[in-house]
Residue frames relative to the residue before (quaternion, step in Angstrom):
aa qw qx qy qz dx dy dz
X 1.0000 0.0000 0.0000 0.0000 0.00 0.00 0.00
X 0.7358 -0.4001 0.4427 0.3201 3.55 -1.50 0.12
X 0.5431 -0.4865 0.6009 0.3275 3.48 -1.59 0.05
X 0.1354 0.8038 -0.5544 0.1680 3.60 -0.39 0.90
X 0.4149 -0.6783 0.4913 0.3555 3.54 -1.65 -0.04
X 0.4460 -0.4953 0.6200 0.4139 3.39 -1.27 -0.16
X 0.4054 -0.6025 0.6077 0.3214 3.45 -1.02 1.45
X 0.8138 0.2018 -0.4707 0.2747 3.84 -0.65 -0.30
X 0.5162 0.5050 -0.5262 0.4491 3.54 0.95 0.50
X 0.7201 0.3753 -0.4126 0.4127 3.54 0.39 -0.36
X 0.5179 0.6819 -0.3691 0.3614 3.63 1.48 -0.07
X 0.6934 0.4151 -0.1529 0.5688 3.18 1.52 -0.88
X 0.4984 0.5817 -0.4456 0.4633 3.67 1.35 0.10
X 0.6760 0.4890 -0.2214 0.5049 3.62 1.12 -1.20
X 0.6532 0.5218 -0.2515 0.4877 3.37 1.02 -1.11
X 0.2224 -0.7744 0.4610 0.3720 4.29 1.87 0.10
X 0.4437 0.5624 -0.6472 0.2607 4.02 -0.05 0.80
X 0.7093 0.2860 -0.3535 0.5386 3.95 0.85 0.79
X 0.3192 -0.7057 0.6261 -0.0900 3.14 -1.24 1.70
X 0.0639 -0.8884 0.4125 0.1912 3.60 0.44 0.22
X 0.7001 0.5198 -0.2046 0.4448 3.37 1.63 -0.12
X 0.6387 0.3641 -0.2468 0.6313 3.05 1.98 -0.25
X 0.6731 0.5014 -0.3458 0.4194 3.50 0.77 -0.92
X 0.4249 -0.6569 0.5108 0.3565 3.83 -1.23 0.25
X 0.1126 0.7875 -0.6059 0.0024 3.36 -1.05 1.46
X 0.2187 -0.7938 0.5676 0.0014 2.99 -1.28 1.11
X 0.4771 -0.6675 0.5528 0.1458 3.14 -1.86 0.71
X 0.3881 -0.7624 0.5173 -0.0225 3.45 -1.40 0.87
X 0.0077 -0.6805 0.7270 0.0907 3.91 -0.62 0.15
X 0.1087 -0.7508 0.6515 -0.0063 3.12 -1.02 1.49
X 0.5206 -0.7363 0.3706 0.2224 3.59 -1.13 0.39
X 0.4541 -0.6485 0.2832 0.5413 3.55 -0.44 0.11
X 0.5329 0.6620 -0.3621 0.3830 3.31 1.09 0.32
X 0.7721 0.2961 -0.3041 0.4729 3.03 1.41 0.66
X 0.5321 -0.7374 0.4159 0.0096 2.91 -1.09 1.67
X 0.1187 -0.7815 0.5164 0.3293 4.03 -0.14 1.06
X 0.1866 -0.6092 0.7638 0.1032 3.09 -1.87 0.40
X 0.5146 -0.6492 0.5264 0.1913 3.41 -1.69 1.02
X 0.4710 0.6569 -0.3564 0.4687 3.47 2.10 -0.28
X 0.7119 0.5329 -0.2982 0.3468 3.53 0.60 -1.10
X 0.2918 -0.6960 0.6427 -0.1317 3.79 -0.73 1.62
X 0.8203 0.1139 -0.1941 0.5258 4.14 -0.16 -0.90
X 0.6711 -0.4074 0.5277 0.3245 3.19 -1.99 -0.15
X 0.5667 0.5220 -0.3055 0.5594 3.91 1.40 -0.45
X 0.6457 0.4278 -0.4124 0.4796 3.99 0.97 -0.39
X 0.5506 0.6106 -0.4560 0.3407 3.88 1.20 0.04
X 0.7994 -0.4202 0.4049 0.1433 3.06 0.30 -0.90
X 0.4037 -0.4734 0.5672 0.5396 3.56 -1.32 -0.72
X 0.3913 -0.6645 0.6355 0.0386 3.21 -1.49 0.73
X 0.1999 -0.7368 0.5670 0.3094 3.54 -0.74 0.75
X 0.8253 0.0005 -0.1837 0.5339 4.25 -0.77 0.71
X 0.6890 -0.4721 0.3403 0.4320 3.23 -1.43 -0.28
X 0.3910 -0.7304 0.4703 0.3041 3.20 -1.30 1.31
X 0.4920 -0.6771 0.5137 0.1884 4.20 -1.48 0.96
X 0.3221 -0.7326 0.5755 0.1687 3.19 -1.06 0.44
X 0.5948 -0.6701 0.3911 0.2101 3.45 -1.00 1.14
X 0.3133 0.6711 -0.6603 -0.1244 3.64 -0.56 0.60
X 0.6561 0.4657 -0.4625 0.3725 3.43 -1.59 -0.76
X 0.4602 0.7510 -0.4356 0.1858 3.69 0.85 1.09
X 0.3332 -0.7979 0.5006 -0.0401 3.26 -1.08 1.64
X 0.0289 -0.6977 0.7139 0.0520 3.74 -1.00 0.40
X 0.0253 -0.8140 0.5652 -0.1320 3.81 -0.71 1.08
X 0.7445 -0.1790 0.2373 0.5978 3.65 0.12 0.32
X 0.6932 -0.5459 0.2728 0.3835 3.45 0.76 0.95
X 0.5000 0.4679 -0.5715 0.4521 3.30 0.90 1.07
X 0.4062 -0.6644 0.6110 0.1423 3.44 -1.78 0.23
X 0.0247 0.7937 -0.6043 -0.0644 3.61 -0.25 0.98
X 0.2371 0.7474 -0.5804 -0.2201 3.36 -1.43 -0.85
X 0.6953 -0.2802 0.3417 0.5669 3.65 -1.42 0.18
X 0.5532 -0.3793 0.6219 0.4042 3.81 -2.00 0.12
X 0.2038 -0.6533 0.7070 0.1783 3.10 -1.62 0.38
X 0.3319 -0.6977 0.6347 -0.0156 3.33 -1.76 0.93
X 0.2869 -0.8277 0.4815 -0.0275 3.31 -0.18 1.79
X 0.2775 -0.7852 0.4599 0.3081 3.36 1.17 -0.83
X 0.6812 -0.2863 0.1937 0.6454 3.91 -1.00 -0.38
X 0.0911 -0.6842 0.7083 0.1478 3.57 -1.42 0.22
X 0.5794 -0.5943 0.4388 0.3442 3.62 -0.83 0.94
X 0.3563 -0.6947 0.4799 0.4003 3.60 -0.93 1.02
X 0.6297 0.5353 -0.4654 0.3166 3.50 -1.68 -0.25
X 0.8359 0.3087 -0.3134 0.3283 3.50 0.42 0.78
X 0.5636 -0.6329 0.4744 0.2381 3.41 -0.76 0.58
X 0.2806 -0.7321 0.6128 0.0985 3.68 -0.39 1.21
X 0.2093 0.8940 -0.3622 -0.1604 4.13 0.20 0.52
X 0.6358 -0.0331 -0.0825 0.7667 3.65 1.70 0.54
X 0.2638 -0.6237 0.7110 0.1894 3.26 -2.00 0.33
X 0.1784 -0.7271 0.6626 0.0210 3.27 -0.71 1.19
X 0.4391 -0.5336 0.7162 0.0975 3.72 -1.82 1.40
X 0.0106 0.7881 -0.5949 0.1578 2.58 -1.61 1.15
X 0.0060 0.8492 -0.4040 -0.3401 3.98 -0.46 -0.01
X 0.4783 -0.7826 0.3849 0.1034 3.30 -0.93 1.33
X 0.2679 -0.7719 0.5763 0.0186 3.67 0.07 2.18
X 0.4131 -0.6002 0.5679 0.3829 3.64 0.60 -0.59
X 0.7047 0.2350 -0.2857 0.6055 3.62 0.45 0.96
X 0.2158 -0.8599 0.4523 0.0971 3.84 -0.28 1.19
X 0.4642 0.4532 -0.5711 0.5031 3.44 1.26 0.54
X 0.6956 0.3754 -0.3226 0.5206 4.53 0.56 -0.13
X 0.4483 0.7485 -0.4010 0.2792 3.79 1.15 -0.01
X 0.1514 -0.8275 0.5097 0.1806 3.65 0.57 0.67
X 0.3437 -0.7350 0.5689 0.1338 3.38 -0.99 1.86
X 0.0364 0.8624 -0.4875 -0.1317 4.08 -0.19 0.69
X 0.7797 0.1656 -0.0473 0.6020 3.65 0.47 -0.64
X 0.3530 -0.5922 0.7229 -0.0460 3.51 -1.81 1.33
X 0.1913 0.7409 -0.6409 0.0615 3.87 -0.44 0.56
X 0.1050 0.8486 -0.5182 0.0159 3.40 -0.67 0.77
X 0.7661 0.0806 -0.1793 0.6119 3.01 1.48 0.27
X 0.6004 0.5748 -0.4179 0.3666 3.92 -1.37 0.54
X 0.2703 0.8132 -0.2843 0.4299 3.40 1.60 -0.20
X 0.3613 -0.4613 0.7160 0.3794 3.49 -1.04 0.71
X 0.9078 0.1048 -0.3237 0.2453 3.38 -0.84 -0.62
X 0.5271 -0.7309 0.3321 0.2786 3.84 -0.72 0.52
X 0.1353 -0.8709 0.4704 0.0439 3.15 -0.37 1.71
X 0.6542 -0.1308 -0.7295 -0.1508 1.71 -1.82 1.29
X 0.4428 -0.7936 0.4162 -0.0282 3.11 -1.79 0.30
X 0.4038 -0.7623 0.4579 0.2147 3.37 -0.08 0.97
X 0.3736 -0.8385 0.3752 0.1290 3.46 -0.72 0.92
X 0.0324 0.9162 -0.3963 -0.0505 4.01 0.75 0.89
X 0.8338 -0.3325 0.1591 0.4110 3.44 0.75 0.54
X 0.7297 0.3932 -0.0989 0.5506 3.43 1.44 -1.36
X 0.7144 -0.6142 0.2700 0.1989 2.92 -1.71 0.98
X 0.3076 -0.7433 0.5757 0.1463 3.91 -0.77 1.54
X 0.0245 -0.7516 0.6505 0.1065 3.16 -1.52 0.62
X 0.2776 -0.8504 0.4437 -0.0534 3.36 -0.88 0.47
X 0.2371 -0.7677 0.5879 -0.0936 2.57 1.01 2.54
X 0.4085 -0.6405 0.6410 0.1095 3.58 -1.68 1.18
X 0.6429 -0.5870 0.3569 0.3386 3.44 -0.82 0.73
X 0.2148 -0.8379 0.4569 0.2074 4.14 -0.40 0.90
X 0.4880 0.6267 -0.4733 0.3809 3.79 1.18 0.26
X 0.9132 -0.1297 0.1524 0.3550 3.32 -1.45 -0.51
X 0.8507 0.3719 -0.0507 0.3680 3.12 0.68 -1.49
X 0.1612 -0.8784 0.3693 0.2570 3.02 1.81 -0.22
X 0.7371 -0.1621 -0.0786 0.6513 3.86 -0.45 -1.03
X 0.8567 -0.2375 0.0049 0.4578 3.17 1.10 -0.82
X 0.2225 -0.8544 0.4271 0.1951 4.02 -0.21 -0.10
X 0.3998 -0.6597 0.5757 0.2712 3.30 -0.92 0.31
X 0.0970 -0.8948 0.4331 0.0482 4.11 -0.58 1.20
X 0.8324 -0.3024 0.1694 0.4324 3.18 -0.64 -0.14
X 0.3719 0.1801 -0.8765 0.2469 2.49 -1.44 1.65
X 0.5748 0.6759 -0.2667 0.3763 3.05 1.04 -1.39
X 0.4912 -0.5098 0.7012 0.0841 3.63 -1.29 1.03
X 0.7649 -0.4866 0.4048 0.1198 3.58 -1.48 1.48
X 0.7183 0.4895 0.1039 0.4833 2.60 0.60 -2.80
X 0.5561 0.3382 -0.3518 0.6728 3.51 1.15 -0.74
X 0.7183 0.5219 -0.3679 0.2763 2.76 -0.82 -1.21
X 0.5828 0.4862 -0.2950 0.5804 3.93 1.37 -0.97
X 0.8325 0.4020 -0.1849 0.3334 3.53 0.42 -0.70
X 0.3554 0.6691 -0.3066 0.5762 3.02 1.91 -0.39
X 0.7250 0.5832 -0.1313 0.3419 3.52 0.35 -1.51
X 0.7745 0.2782 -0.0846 0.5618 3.28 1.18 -1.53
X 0.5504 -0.7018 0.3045 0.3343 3.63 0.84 0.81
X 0.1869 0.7919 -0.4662 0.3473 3.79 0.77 1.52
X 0.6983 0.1488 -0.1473 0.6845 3.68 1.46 -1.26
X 0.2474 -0.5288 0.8100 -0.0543 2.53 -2.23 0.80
X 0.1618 -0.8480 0.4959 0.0936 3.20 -0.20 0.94
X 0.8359 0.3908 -0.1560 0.3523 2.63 0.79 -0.87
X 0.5668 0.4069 -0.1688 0.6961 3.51 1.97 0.44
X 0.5623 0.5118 -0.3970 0.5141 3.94 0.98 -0.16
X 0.4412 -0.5554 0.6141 0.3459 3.32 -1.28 0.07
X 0.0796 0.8055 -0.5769 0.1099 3.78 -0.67 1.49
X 0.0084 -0.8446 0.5320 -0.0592 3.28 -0.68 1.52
X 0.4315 -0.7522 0.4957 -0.0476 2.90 -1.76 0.64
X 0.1303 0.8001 -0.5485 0.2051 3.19 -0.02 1.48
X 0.6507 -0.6027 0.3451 0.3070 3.33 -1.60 1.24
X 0.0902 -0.5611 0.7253 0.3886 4.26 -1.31 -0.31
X 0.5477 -0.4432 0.6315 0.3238 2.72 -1.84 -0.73
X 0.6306 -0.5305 0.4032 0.3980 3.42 -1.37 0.59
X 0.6039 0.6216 -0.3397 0.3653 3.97 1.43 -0.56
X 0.6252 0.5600 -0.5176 0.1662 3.26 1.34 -0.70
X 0.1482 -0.6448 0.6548 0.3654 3.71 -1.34 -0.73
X 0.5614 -0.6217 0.4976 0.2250 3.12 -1.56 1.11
X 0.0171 -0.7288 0.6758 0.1089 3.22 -1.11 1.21
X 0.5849 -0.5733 0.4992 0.2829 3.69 -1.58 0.21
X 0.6833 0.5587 -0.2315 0.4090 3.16 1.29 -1.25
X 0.5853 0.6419 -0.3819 0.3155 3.59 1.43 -0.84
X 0.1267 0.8732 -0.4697 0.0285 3.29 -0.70 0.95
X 0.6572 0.3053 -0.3734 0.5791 3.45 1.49 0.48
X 0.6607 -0.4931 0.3558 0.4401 3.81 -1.01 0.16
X 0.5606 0.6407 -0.3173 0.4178 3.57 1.41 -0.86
X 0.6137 0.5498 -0.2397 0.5136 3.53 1.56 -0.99
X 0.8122 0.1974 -0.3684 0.4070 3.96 0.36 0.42
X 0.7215 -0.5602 0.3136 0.2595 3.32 0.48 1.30
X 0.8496 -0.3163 0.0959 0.4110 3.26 -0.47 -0.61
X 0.2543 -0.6117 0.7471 0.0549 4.11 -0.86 0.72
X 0.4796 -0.4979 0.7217 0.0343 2.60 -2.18 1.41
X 0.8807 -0.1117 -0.1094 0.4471 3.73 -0.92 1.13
X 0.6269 -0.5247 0.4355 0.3770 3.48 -1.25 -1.06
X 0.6297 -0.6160 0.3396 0.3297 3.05 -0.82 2.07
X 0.2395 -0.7559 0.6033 0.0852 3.61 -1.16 0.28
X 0.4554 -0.6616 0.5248 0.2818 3.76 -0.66 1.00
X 0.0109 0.7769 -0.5891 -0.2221 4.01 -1.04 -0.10
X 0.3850 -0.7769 0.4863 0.1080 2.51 -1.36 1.29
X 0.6673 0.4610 -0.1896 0.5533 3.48 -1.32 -0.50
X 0.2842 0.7595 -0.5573 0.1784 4.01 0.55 1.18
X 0.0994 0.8683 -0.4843 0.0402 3.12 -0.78 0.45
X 0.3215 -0.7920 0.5036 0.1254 3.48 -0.63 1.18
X 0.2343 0.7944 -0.5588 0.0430 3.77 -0.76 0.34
X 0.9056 -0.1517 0.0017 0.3960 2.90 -1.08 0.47
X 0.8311 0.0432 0.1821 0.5237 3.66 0.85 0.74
X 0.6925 0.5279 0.1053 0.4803 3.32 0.84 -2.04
X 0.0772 -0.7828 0.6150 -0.0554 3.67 -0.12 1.52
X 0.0279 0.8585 -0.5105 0.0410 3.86 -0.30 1.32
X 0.2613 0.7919 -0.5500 -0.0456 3.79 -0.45 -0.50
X 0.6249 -0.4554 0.2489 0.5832 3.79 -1.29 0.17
X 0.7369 -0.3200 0.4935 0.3333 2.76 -2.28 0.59
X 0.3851 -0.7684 0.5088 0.0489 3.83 -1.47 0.80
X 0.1269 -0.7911 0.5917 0.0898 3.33 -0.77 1.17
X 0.1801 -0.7802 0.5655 0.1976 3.98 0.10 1.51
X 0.7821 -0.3990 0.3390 0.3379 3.63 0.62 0.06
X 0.6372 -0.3421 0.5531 0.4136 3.82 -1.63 -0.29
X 0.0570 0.8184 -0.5718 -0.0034 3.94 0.21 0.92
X 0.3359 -0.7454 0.4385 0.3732 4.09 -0.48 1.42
X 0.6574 -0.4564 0.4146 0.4332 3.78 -1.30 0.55
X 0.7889 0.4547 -0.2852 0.2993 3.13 -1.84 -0.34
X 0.4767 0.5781 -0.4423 0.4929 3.84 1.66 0.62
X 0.1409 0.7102 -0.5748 -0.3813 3.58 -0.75 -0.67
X 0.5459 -0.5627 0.5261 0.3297 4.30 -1.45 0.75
X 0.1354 -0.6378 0.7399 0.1656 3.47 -0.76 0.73
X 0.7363 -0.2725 0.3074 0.5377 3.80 0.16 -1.49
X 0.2026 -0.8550 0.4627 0.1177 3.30 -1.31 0.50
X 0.7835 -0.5804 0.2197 0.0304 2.62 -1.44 1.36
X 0.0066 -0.8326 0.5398 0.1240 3.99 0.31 0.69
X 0.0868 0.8913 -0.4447 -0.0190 3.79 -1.02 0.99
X 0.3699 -0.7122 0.3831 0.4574 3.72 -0.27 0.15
X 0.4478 -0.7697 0.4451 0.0939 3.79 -0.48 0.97
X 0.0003 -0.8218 0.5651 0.0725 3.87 0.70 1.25
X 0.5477 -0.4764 0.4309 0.5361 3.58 1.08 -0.92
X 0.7333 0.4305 -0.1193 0.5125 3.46 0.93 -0.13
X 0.2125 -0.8802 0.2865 0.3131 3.51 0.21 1.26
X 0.4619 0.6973 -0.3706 0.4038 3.33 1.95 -0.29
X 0.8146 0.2956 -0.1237 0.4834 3.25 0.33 -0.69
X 0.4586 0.5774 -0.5572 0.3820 3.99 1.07 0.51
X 0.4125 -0.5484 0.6632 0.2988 3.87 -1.18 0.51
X 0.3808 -0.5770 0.7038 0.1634 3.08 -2.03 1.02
X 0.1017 -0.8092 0.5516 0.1748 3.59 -0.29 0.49
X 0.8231 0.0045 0.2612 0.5043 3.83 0.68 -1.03
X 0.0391 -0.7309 0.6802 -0.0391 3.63 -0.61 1.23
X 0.4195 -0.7744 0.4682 -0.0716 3.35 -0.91 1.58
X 0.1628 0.9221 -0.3370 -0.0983 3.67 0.05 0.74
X 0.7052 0.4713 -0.2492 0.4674 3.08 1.74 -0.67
X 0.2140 0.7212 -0.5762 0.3196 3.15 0.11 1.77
X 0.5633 -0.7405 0.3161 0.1855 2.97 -0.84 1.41
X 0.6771 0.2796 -0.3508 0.5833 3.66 -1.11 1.04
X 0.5992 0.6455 -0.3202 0.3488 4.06 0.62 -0.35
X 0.5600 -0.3618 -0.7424 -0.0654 1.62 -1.26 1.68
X 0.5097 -0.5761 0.6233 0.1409 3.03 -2.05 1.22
X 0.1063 -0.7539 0.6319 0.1449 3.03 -1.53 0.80
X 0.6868 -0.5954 0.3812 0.1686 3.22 -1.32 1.60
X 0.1261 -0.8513 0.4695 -0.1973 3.61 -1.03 1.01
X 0.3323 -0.8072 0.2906 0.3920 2.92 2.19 -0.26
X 0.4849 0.5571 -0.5275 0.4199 3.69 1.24 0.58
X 0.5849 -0.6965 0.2778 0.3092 3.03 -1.02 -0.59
X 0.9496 -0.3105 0.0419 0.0121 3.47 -1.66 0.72
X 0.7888 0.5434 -0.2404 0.1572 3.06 0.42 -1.99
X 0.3287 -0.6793 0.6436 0.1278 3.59 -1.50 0.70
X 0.2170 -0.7494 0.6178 0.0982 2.98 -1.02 1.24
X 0.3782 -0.6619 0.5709 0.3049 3.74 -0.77 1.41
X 0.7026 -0.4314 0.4555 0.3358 3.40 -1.76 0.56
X 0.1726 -0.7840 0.5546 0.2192 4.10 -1.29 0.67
X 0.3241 0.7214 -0.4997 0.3534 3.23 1.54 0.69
X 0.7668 -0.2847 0.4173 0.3960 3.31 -1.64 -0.11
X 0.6599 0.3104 -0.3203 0.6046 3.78 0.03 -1.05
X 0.2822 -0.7025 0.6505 0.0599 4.01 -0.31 0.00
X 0.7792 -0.2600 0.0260 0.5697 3.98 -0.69 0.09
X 0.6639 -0.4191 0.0417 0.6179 3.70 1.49 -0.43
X 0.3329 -0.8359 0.4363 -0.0058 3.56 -1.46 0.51
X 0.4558 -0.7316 0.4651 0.2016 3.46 -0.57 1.29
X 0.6363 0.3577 -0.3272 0.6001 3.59 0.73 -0.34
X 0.5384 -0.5551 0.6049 0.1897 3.46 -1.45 1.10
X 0.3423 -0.6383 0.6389 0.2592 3.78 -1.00 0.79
């Protein structure tokens, strides 16, 4: 399979109870004797482990990637099969150890691996995505703040307000003040709800919108009161009937009833 998250780790990423730069995360060698499951939530639902599991330093969060230093397993007894390293943060009790990230493949080194006695290291990928990143829908700047435990999505105040088809996506945009102009008046959502990964809430009435606009996609943000200082989190395009041109009736967006829900950290 793919590099992926553990929905209830990415539930508790959205849900801001993981800091990845302050909190203690560690790495794992799992065996090939283990089998992922979208069920599995602690460090106690892994397993045996093949050596001791490392602790992350030299950790970074940048535009919603995650770096850190290589890690250095040392000898690992031969006779086993190294089959992903799975991320985790370490409470000091591995039934409360949020499991967050599954990597089984992209690695500098080439997983999996047979274990022959001598010492494994575990050069971290040097491209973009490093260990891992959080992409599009999802704003950089979000996506950085997301990461370092700032949103709560489900408990922040997150609104929603139309662009225009003119806007152009920037990376760099990271308050609401940064994309210029918005099509009516931002709208609070209600009815949030985190699950498994999956950021949902009711469907959205932006209002009586005046003619002569057209909606490219719209814009989720965290609302401090202050448009300078509000985080872009996610600009939303594949929404049916978009783009829609304005007429001065009204609005409403119906969030997706699929699995990923308005959008989702866990790959479908």
């Amino acid at each position: 399979m793919a590099n992926t998250t553990y929905p209830k780790g990415a539930e508790k990423i959205l849900s801001g109870a993981i800091n990845f730069t302050s909190d203690t995360i560690k790495a794992c060698l799992v065996s090939s004797g283990y089998t992922f499951s979208t069920a599995h939530e602690f460090d106690s639902d892994l397993g045996t482990r093949i050596g001791t599991d490392q602790t992350l330093v030299g950790k970074s969060v940048t535009g919603g990637v995650f770096d850190a230093t290589d890690l250095d397993f040392g000898s690992l007894p031969p006779g086993d099969t190294v089959k992903a390293v799975v991320i985790y943060k370490d409470t000091g009790n591995a039934s409360t150890s949020p499991v967050l990230a599954y990597l089984d493949s992209g690695a500098s080194v080439g997983l999996p691996f047979a274990t022959n006695g001598g010492g494994v290291t575990l050069p971290w990928n040097n491209d973009v995505k490093k260990i891992f990143r959080l992409n599009l829908p999802i704003y950089p700047k979000g996506g950085e703040k997301m990461l370092s435990e700032v949103i709560n999505f489900a408990a922040d105040a997150i609104k929603a307000v139309g662009l225009p088809s003119s806007y152009t996506y920037n990376a760099a945009h990271e308050f609401l003040a940064d994309v210029g102009t918005v099509i009516g008046t931002a709208v609070a959502l209600a009815g949030k709800s985190v699950t498994g990964g999956a950021f949902d809430a009711n469907d959205t009435d932006l209002g009586a919108l005046a003619g002569g606009s057209t909606l490219g996609s719209i814009l989720l943000f965290k609302d401090t009161g202050s448009a300078a200082s509000s985080p872009v989190l996610a600009r939303l395009t594949d929404i049916t009937g978009f783009p829609l041109s304005t007429s001065g009736t009204n609005v409403s967006v119906r969030w997706s009833d699929g699995s990923t829900k308005i959008f989702s950290l866990t790959p479908a």
